[in-house]
MITORKE-440110 format. One record per residue (C-alpha): x, y, z; residue number from 1. Coordinates in steps of 0.05 Angstrom, whole numbers. Layout:
<recs>
<rec><east>X</east><north>Y</north><up>Z</up><rofi>NUM</rofi></rec>
...
</recs>
This chain:
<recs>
<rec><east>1994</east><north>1699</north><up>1810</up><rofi>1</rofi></rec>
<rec><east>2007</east><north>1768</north><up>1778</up><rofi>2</rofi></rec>
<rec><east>2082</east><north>1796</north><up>1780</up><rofi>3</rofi></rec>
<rec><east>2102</east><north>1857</north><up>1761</up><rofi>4</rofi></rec>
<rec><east>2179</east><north>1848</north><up>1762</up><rofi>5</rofi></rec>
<rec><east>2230</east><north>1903</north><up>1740</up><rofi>6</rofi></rec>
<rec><east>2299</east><north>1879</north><up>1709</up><rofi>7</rofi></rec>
<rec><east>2347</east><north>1914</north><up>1661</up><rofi>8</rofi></rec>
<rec><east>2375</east><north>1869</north><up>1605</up><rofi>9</rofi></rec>
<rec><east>2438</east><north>1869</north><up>1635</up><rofi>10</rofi></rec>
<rec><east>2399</east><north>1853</north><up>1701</up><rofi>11</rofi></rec>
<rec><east>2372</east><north>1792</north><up>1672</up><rofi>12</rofi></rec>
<rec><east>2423</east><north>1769</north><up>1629</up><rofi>13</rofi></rec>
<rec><east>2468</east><north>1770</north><up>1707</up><rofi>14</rofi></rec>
<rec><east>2411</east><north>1721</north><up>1725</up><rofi>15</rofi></rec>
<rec><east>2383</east><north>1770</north><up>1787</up><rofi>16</rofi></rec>
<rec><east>2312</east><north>1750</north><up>1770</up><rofi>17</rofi></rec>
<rec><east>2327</east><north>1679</north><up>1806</up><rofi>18</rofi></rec>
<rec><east>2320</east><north>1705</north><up>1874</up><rofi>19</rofi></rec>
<rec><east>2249</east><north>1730</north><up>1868</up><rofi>20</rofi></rec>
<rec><east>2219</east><north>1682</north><up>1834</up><rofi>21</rofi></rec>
<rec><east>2252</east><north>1631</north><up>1885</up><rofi>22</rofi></rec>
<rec><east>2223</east><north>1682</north><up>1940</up><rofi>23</rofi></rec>
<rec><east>2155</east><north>1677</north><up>1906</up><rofi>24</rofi></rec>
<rec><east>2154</east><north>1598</north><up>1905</up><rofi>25</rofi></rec>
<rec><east>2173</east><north>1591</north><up>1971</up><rofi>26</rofi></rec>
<rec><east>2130</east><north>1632</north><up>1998</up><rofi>27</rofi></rec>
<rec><east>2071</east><north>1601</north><up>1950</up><rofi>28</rofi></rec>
<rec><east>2088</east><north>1534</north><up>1986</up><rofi>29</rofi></rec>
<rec><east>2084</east><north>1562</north><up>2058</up><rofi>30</rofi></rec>
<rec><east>2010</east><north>1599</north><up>2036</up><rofi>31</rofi></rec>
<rec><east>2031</east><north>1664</north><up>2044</up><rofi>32</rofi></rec>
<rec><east>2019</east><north>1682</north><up>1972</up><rofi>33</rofi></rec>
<rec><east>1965</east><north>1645</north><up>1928</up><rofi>34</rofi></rec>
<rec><east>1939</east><north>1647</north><up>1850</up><rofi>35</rofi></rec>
<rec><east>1903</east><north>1699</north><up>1868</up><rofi>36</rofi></rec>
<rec><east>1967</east><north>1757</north><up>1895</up><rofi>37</rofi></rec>
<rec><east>1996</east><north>1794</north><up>1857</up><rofi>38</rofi></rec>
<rec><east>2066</east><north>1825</north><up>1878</up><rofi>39</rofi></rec>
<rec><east>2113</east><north>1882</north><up>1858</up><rofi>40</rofi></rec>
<rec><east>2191</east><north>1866</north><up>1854</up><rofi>41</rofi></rec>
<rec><east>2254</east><north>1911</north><up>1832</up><rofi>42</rofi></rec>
<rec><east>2296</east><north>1846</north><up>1822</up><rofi>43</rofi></rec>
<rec><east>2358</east><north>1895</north><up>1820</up><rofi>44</rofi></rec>
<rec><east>2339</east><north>1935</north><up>1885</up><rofi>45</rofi></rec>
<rec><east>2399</east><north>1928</north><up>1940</up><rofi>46</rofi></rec>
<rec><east>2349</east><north>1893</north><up>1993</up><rofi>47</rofi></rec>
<rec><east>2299</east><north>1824</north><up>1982</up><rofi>48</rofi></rec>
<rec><east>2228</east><north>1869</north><up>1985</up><rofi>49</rofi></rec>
<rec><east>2173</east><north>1872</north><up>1939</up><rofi>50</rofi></rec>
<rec><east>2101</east><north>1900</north><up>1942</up><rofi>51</rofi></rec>
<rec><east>2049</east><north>1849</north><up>1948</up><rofi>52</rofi></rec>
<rec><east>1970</east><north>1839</north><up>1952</up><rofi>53</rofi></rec>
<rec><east>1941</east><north>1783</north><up>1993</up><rofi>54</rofi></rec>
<rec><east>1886</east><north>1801</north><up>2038</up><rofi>55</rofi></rec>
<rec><east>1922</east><north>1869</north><up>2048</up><rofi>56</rofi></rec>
<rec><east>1961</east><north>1915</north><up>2014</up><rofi>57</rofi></rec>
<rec><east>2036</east><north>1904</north><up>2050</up><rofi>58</rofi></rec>
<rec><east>2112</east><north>1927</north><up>2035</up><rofi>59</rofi></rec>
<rec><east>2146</east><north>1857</north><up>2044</up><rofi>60</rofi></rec>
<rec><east>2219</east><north>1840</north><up>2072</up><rofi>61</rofi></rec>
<rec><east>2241</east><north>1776</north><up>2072</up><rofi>62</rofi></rec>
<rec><east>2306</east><north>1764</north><up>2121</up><rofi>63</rofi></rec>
<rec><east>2334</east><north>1697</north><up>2110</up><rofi>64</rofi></rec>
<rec><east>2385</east><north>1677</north><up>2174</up><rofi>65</rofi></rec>
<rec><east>2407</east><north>1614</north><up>2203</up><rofi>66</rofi></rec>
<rec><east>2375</east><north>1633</north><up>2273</up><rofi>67</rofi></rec>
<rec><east>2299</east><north>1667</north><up>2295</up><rofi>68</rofi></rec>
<rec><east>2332</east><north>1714</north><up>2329</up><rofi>69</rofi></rec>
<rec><east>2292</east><north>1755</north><up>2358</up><rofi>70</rofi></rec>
<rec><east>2239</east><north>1827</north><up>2332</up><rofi>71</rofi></rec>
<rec><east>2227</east><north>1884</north><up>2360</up><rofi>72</rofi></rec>
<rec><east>2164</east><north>1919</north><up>2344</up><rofi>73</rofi></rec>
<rec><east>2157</east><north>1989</north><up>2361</up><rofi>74</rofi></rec>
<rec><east>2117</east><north>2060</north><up>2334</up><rofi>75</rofi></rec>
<rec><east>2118</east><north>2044</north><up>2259</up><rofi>76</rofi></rec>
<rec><east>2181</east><north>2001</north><up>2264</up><rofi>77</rofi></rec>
<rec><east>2205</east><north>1932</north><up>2260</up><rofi>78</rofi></rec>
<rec><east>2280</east><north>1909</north><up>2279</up><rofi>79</rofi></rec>
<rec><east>2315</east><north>1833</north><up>2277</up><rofi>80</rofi></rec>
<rec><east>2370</east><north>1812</north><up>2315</up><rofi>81</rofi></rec>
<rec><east>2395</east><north>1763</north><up>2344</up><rofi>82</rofi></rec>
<rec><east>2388</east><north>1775</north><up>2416</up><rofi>83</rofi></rec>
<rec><east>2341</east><north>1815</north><up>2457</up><rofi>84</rofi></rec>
<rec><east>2390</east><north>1863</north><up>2464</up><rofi>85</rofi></rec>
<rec><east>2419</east><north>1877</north><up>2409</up><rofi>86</rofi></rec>
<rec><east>2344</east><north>1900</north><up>2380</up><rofi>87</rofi></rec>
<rec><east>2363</east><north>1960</north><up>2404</up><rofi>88</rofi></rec>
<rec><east>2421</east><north>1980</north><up>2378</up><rofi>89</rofi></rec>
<rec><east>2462</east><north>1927</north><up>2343</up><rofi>90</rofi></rec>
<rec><east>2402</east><north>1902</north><up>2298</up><rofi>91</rofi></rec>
<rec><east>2410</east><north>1881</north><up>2240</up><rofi>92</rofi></rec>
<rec><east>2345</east><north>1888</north><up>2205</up><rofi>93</rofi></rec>
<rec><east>2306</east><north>1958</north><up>2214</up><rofi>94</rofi></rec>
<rec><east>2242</east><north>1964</north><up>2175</up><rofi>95</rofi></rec>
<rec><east>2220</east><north>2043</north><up>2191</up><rofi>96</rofi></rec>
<rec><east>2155</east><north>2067</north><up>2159</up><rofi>97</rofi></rec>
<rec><east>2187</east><north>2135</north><up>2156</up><rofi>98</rofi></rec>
<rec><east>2247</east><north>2115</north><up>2111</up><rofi>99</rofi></rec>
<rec><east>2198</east><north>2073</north><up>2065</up><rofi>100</rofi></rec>
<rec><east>2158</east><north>2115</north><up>1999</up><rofi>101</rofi></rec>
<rec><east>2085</east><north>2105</north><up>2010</up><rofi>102</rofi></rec>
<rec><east>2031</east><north>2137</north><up>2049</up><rofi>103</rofi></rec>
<rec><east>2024</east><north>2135</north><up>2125</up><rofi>104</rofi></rec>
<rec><east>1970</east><north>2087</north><up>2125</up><rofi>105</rofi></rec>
<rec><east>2024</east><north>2025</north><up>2089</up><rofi>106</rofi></rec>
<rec><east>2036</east><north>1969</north><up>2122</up><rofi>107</rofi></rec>
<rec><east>2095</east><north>1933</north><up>2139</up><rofi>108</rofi></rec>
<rec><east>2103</east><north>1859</north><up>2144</up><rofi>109</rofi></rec>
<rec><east>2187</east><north>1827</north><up>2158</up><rofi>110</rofi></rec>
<rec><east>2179</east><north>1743</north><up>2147</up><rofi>111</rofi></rec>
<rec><east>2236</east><north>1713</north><up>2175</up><rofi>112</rofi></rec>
<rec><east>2267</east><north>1647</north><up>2136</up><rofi>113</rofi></rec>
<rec><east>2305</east><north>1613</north><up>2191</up><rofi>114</rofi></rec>
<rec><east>2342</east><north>1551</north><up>2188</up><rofi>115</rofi></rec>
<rec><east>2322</east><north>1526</north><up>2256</up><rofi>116</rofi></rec>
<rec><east>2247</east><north>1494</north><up>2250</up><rofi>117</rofi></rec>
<rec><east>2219</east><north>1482</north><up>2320</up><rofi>118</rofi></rec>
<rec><east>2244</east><north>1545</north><up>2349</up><rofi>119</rofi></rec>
<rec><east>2214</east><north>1612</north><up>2337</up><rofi>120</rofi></rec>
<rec><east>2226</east><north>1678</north><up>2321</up><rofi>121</rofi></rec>
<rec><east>2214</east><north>1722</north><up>2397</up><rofi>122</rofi></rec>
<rec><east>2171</east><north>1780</north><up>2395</up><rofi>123</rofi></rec>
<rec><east>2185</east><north>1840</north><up>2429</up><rofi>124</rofi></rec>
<rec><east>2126</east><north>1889</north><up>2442</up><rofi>125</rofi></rec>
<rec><east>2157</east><north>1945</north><up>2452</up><rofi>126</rofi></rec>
<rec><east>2192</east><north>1931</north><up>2514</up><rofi>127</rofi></rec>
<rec><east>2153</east><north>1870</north><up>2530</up><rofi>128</rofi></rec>
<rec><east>2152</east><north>1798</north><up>2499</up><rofi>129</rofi></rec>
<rec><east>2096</east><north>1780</north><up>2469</up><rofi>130</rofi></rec>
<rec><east>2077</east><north>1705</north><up>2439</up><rofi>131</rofi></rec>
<rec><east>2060</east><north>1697</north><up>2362</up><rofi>132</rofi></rec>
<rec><east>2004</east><north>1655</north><up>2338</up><rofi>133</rofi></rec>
<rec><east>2010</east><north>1606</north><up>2275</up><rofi>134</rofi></rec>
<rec><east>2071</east><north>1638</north><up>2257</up><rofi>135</rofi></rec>
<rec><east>2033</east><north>1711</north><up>2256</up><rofi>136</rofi></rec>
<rec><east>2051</east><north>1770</north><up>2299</up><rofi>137</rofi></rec>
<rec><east>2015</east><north>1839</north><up>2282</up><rofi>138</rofi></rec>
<rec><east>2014</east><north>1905</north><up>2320</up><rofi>139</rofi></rec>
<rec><east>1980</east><north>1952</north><up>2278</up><rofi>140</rofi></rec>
<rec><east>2011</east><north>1963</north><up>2211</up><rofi>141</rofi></rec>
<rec><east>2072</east><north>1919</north><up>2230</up><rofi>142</rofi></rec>
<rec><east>2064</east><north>1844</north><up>2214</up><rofi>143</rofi></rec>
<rec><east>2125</east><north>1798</north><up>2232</up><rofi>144</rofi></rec>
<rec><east>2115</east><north>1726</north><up>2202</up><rofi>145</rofi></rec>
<rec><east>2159</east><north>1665</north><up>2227</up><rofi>146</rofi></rec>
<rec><east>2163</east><north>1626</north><up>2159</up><rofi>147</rofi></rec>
<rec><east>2187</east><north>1562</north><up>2190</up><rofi>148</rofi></rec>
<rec><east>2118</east><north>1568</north><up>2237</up><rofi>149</rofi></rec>
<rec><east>2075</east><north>1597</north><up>2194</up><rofi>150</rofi></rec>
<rec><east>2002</east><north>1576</north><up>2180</up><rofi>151</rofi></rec>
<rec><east>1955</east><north>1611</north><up>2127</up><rofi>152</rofi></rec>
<rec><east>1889</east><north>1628</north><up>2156</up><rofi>153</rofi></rec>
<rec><east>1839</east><north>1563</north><up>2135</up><rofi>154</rofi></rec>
<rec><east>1789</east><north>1618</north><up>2102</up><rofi>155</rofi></rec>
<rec><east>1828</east><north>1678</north><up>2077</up><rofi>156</rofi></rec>
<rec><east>1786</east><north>1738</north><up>2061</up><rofi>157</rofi></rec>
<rec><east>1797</east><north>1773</north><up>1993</up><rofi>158</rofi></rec>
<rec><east>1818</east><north>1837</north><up>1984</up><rofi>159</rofi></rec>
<rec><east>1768</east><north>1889</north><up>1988</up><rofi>160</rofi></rec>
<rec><east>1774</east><north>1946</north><up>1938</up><rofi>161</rofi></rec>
<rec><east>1805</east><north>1993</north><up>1986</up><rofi>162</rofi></rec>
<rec><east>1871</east><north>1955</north><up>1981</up><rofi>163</rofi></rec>
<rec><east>1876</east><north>1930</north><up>1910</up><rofi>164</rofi></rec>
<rec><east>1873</east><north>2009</north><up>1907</up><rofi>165</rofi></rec>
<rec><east>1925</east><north>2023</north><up>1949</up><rofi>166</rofi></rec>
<rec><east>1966</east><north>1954</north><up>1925</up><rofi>167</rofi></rec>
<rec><east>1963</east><north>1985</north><up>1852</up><rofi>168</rofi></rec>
<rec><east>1993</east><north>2050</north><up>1877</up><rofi>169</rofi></rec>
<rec><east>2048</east><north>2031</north><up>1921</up><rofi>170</rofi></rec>
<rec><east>2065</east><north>1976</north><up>1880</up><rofi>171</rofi></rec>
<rec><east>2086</east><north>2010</north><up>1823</up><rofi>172</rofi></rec>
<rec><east>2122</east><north>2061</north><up>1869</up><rofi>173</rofi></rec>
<rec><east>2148</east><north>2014</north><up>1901</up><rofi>174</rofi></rec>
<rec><east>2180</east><north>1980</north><up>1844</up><rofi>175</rofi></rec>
<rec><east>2214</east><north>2055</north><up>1821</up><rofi>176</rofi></rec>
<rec><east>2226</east><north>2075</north><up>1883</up><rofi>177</rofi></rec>
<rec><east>2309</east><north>2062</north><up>1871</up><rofi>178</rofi></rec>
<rec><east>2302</east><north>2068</north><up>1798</up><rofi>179</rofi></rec>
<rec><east>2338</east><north>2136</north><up>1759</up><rofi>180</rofi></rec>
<rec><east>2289</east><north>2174</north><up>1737</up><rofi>181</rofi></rec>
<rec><east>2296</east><north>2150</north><up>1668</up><rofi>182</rofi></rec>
<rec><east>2280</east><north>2079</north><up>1678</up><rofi>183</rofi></rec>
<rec><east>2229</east><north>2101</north><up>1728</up><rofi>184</rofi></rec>
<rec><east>2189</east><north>2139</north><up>1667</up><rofi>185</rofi></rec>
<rec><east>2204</east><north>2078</north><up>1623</up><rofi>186</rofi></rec>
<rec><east>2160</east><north>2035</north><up>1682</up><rofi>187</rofi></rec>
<rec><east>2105</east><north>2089</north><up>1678</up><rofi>188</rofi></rec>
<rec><east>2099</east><north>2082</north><up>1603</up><rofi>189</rofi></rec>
<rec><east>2099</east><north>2014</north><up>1601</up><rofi>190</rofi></rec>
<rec><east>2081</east><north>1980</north><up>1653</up><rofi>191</rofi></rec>
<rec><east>2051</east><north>1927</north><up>1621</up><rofi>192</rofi></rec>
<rec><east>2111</east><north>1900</north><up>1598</up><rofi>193</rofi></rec>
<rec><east>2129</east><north>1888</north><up>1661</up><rofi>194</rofi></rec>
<rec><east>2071</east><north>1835</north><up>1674</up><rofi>195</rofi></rec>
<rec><east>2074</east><north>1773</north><up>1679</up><rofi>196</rofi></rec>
<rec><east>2028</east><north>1709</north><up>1693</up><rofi>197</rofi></rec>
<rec><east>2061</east><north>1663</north><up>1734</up><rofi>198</rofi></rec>
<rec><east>2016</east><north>1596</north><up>1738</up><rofi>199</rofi></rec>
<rec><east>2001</east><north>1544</north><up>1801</up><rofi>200</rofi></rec>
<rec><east>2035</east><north>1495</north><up>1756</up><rofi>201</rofi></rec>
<rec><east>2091</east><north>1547</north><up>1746</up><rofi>202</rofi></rec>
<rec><east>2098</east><north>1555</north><up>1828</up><rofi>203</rofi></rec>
<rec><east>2105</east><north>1480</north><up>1838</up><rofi>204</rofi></rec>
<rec><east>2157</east><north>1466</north><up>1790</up><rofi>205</rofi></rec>
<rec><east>2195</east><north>1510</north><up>1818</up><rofi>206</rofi></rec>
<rec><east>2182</east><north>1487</north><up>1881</up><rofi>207</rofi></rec>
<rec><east>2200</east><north>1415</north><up>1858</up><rofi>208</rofi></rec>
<rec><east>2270</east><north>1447</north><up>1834</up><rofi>209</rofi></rec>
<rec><east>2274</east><north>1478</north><up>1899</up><rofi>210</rofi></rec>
<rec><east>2262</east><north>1407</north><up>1937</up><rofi>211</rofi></rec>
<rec><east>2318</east><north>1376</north><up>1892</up><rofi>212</rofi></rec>
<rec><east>2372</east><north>1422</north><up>1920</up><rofi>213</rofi></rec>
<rec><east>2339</east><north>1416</north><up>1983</up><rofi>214</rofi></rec>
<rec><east>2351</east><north>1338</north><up>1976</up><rofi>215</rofi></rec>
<rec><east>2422</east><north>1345</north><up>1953</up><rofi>216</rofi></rec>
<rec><east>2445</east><north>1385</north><up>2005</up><rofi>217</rofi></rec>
<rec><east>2419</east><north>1335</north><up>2065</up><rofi>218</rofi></rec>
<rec><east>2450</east><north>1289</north><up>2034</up><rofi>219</rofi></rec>
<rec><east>2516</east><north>1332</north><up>2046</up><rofi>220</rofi></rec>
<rec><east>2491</east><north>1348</north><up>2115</up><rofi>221</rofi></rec>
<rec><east>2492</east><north>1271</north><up>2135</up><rofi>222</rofi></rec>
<rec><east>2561</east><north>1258</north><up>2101</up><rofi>223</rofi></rec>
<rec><east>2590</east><north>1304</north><up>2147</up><rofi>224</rofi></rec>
<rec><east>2550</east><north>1290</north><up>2210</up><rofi>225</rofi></rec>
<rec><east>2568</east><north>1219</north><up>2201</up><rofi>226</rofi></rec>
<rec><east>2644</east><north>1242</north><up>2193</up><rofi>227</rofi></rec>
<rec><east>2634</east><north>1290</north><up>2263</up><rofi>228</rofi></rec>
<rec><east>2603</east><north>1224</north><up>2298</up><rofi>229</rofi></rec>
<rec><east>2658</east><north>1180</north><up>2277</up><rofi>230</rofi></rec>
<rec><east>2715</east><north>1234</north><up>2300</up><rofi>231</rofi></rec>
<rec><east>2685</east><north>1252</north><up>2358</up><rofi>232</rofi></rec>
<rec><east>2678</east><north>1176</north><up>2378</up><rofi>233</rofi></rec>
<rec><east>2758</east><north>1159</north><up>2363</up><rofi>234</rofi></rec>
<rec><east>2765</east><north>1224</north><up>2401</up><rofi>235</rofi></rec>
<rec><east>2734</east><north>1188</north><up>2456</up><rofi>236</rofi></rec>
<rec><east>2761</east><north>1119</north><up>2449</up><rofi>237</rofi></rec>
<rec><east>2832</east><north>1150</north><up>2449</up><rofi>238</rofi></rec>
<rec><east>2817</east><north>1189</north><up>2513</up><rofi>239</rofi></rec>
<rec><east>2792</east><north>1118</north><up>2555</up><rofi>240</rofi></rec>
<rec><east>2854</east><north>1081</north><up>2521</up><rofi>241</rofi></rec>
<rec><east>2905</east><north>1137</north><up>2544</up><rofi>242</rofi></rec>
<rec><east>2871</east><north>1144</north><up>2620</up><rofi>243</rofi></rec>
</recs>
């Protein structure tokens, strides 16, 4: 996979590169990026997007929340929340072409990282609800992906020249787009300082560092089921003892 990540020293030295590169394995190990992307990151922009090139050219927004929740996909917008109602106006996610740099013709895909395997992220078609397939829900230039659900397509197509095109524009936009202006010139001139190679091998160990805290924390997550289970049970014994 090619990155092209921006970070100030100080940036780096406070350690924000760790979220995209754990953004990048993860979504390696689901299949929605391969060897063969190549992505676009401000690791010190306010919100987790970056720029990528799969089979498309796509401004990517990765919401992680304990719950699907539901989206709401409208003209040239996409909005998260956690009810059906409240994708109107209490949302909490709101992806609107308008208010993102790039031409008209960029695409928008929001993947959803809920903690609730099993049960999906609810589409909303405008007004209507509408079912995903393999994790996948597009409506023109709006893509919502269900993370927990999702399933790479078995033969992906590669990008045609068209979109490595417009990848290699919007990217690098994309990447200055909250940058000063001097730090934005300083990505123009050298961009390819910026670049870097990140290996399959690369991906899967930090996927296998990703598994170990994975690991450690279920093993927290019994401890305390097993506490709730033995409460709740004296709970219960008291209640038949005292009746």
């Amino acid at each position: 996979m090619k990155a092209y990540i921006y970070a100030s020293p100080a940036g780096a030295e406070a350690g924000v590169l760790s979220q995209c590169f754990i953004d990048f394995a993860e979504l390696s190990r689901r299949g929605f990026l391969n060897e063969d992307s190549t992505v676009w990151a401000n690791a010190e922009a306010p919100h987790a997007s970056f720029w990528a090139l799969t089979e498309r050219s796509q401004y990517v927004y990765v919401y992680r929340s304990t719950e699907p929740g539901y989206v709401r996909l409208t003209s040239g917008r996409i909005r998260w929340a956690r009810t059906f109602d409240d994708t109107v106006k209490k949302f909490e996610v709101d992806l609107d072409t308008k208010a993102i740099p790039g031409e008209p013709d960029k695409h928008l895909t929001l993947i959803v990282k809920h903690r609730m395997p099993g049960q999906t992220v609810k589409i909303i078609d405008e007004s209507r609800r509408d079912e995903q397939t393999d994790g996948v829900f597009t409506k023109g230039q709006l893509t919502v992906i269900d993370l927990p659900a999702f399933k790479p397509p078995a033969n992906p197509q590669p990008a045609s020249e068209f979109e490595i095109n417009h990848a290699r524009y919007h990217g690098v936009n994309h990447m200055m787009s909250t940058l000063d202006p001097e730090n934005a010139e300083l990505v123009r001139k050298h961009l390819n300082l910026y670049a870097f190679d990140i290996e399959p091998e690369t991906i899967q160990k930090l996927n296998e560092h990703l598994d170990v805290i994975e690991g450690y924390a279920s093993q927290y997550a019994e401890v305390l089921y097993n506490r709730l289970a033995t409460a709740l049970n004296g709970d219960a014994t008291d209640s038949i003892a005292s009746a």
